[in-house]
N, C-alpha and C positions, 0 to 999 in steps of 0.2 A: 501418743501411745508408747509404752515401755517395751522391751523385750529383752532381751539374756539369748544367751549364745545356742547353734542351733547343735543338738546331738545328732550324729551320723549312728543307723539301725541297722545293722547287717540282715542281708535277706538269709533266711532258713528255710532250706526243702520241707517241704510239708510231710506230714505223717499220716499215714493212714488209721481209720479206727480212733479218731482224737473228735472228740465233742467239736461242732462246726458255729457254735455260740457261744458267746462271753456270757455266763450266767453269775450273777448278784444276787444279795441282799437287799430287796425292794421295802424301807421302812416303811414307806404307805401299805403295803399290800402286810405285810411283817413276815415275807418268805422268799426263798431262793426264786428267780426268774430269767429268761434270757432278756438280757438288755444290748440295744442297738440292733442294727440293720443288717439282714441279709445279705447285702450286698449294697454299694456306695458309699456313701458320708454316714459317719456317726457324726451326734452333736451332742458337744458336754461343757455343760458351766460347771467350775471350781470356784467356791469363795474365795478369795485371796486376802490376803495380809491387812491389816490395817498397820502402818509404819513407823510406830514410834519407840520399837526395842530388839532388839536382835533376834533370828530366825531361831527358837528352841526345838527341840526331841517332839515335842506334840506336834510342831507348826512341820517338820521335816514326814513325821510319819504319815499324815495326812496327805501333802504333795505326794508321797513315794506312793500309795496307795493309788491314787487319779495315773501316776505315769504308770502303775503295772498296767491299769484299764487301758491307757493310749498305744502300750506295747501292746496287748494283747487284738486290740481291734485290727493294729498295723498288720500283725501277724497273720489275720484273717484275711487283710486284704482289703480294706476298706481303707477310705479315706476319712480323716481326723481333722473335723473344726473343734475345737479345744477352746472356749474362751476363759477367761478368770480376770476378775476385777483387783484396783488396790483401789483402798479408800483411805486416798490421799489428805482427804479432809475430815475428822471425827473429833469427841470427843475426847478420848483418852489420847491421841494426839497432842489435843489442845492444849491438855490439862500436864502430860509431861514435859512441854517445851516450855510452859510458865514456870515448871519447877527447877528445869535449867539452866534456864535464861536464852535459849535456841529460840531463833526463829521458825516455826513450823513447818514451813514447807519446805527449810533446810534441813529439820531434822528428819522431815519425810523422805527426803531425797537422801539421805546418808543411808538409811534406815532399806531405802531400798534395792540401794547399790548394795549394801550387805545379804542384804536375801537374794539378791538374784546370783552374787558370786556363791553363797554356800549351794543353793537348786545347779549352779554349773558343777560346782565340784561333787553336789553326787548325783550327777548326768540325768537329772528331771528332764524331758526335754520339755522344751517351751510351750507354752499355749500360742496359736496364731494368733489369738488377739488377747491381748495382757496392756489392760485400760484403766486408769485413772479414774478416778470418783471426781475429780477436779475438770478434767475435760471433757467428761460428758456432763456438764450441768446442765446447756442446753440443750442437750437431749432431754434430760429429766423434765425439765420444765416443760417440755414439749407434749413429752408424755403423760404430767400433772394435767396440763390444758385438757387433752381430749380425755382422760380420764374425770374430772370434773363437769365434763358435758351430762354424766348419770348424776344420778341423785348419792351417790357412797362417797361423797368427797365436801367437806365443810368446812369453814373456819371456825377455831373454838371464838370463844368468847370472851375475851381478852383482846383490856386498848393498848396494854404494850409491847403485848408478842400475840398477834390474832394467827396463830403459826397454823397450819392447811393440817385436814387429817384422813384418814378413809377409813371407812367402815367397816372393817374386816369382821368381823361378826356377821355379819349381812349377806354374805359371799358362801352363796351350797356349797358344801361339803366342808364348810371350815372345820379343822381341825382332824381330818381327816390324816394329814402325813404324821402329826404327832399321834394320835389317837385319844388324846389328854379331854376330859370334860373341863367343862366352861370355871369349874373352881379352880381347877389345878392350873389349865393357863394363865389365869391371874395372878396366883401365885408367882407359878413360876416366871411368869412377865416380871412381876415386881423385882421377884430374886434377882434377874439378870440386867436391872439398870433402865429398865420400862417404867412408863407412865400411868398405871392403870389407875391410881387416884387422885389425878390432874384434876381440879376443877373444869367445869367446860365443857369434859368430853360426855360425847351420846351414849361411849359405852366405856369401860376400860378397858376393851380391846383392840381400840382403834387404835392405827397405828398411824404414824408422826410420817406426813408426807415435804412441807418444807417447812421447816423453822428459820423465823424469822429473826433476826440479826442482834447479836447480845451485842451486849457492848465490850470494847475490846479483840473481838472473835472476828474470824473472819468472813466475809457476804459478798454476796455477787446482786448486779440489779435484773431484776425480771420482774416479768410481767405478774406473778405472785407476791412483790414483795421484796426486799432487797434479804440477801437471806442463804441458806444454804441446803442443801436435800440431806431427807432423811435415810436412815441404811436400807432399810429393805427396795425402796423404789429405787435407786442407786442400783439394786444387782439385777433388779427388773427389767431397768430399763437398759442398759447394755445387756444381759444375755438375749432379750428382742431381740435385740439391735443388729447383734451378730450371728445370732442362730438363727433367730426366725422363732415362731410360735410352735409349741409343742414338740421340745427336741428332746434327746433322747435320756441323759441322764442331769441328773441337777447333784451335785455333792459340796461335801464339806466334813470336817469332825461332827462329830455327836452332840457336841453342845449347843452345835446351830438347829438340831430340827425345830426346836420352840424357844424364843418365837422366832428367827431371822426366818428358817426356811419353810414355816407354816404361813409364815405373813406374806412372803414371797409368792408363792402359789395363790394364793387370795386375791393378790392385786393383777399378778399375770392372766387368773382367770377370769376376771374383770374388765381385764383390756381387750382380751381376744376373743375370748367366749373358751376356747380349750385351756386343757392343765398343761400345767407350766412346761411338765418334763415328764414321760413313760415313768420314769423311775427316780426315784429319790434314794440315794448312797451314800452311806456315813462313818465312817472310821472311826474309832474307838479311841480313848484317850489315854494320856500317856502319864502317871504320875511321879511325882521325886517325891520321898521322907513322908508319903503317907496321904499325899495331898497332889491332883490333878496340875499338871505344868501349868501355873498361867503368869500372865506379866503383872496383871494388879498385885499376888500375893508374893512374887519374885522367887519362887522354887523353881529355878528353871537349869536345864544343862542346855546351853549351846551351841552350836553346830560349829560355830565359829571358834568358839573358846576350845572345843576339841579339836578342831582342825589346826591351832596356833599352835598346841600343845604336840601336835606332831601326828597326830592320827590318820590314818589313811581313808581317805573317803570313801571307799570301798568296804573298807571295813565296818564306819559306820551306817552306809547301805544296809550292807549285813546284819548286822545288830539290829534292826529296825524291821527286815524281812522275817527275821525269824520268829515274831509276832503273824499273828492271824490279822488282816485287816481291823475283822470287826471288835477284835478283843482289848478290852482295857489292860491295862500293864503297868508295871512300878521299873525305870531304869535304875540298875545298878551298874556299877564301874565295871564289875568284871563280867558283863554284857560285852563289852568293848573287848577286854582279852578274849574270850569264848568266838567273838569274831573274826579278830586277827587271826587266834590259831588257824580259823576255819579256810580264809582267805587265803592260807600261806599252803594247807595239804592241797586246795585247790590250785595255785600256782605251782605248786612242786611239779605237777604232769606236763606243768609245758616245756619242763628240761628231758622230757621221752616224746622219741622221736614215734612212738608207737604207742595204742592205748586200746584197752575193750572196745568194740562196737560202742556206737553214740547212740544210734536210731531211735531204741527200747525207751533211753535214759530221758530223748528231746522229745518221746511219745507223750514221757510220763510227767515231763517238765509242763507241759503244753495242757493235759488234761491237770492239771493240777491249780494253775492258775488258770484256767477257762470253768473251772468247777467254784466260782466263789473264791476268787485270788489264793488259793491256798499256798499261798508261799510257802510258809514252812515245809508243805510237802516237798513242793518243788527243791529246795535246798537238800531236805534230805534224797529225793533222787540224784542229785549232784553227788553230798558224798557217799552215796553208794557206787558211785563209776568212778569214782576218784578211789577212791577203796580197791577195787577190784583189776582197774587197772594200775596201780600200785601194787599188789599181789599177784599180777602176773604176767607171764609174758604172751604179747598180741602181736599179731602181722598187720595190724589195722591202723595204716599209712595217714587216713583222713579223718580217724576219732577226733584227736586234738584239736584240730583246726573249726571241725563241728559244733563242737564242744563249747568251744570259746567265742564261737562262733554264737549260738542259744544264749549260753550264759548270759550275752550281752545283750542282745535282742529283747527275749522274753525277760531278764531280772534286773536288768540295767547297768548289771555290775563286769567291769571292765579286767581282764585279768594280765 
């Protein structure tokens, strides 16, 4: 199991009159909702990384979104099982370490020590379990077994890769988190590197449970087949694992609801009889020169390449809060400036040994990300106290310390 270093969360006096639930964007339902518990454990899977190119602006904004959720449950009082997978074994892995000559699972391993030092420097804090796609196989396998005890799980037809499949069409309510009809998922299956005109399969929606062992590539032997697991049963069968059935949020970007995170529900419904997760939450995506971040097209800004360059990881915090979760966005450079300044009239207060009253500002902090993460707002209730107490003089000893106190807690950012 991986993990990265742990962030220490300053406790905050609670406020009176502030929303007593973390409410979201529930893309199955397509509205605002309260998500997680009353009282106790919240449970949240995050997708994680697949490892074969450095942490970008998209892969950053997504993480920061899941840690506001983990701050904001802390804040409430609850305790946080947190889990998120890497899937240390995939395709496009496979297929960038042939083209560099790396051995894979070293260039997995580089790949991940890179993302988890940028998630430290802009104070993510960790998932409690942050798990390999490679050492749960025999989990997976496990959970292929008794999943193949129904009838939704078959061998296509083929003598040199009879690769395992399940039925995902077959499973009430599919399609249900996307809300997509039965054309448009095909489609858009196809678009996104899916199978839907395999020979073989019962339907083209079925999705790829193990495939079996190209040549070359790398395989494990089991009781399926020598071979290796496909993506969606990979985040299945670890969020099970570690959360239990029907926990509380399932997230990832926007590009995952169809198909990774409709396929996922399907198969989880399948295993247990309940849905996967209360709520399904998706973050919006990040583009550079016109075109969504991604690694196949290479229009990517870096977390790291800015972080070499001298950038304050606070700053790029910043720059990335001032988006709305659910909103798609284009980064520009002087995103980066507009943040700094911002970071710097926010540190300027902690050379005054005095500042406005905090109470009002950590009320509105608090209702703002418990209202559907509204960052942005949150930020600008910052610099209105930062404003205010800049323009005038206060007797109020313990604003600052308050202050800085919130900032951290609730937005993650360290002043």
């Amino acid at each position: 199991m991986y993990s990265w270093a742990p962030v220490s969360v300053p406790a905050v006096p609670p406020s009176e009159d502030v929303p007593g639930r973390l409410s979201l964007f529930d893309t199955s339902l397509r509205a605002v909702t309260p998500v997680g518990p009353e009282s106790g454990e919240a449970r949240m899977y995050v997708c994680g990384i697949t490892p074969y190119d450095a942490t970008h602006l998209g892969h950053a904004n997504t993480y920061l979104t899941f840690d506001l959720v983990q701050r904001a449950w802390l804040d409430l009082g609850l305790g946080v099982n947190y889990s998120q997978n890497v899937t240390d074994v995939d395709d496009p892995l496979l297929e960038r370490a042939a083209q560099t000559g790396q051995d894979w699972d070293e260039l997995a391993s580089d790949q991940i020590e890179l993302f988890r030092t940028d998630m430290e420097a802009l104070r993510v804090i960790p998932p409690r379990h942050y798990v390999g796609a490679v050492e749960s196989i025999g989990l997976v396998v496990r959970y292929i077994e008794r999943l193949a005890e129904t009838d939704l799980v078959y061998q296509i037809d083929d003598p040199e890769h009879p690769d395992w499949y399940f039925r995902t069409a077959q499973v009430p309510g599919f399609g249900a988190v996307s809300g997509l009809d039965e054309q448009r998922m095909i489609d858009v299956f196809r678009d996104n590197g899916g199978d839907p005109d395999r020979p073989g399969k019962r339907h083209p929606l079925d999705s790829l449970l193990w495939q079996f062992a190209r040549r070359g590539e790398p395989a494990w032997e089991s009781s399926l087949g020598a071979g290796r697991p496909g993506w969606h049963v990979e985040c299945v069968a670890i969020s099970l694992q570690h959360l239990g059935p029907h926990f509380d949020l399932q997230g990832g970007g926007r590009d995952l609801i169809f198909p990774h995170h409709e396929m996922c529900a399907a198969q989880a419904l399948a295993f247990t009889g309940e849905p996967m997760a209360d709520a399904c939450v998706h973050s919006g995506l990040v583009a550079l020169d016109g075109e969504k971040m991604s690694k196949s097209k290479g229009n990517l800004e870096l977390v790291s390449r800015l972080r070499k360059a001298g950038a304050d990881p606070m700053a790029i915090r910043l720059a990335l809060l001032a988006h709305h979760y659910r909103s798609d966005w284009e980064w520009r450079p002087e995103m980066l400036d507009e943040a700094v300044a911002r970071l710097e009239r926010w540190r300027s207060v902690l050379n005054d040994a005095t500042a406005v009253p905090a109470a009002e500002t950590i009320a509105a902090m608090r209702t703002a990300i418990r209202n559907d993460l509204d960052a942005p707002a949150a930020l600008a209730a910052v610099d209105a106290w930062v404003a205010a107490s800049s323009a005038m003089t206060s007797d109020d000893v313990d604003a600052v310390g308050e202050m800085v106190a919130a900032i951290d807690a609730l937005l993650g950012v360290r002043l």
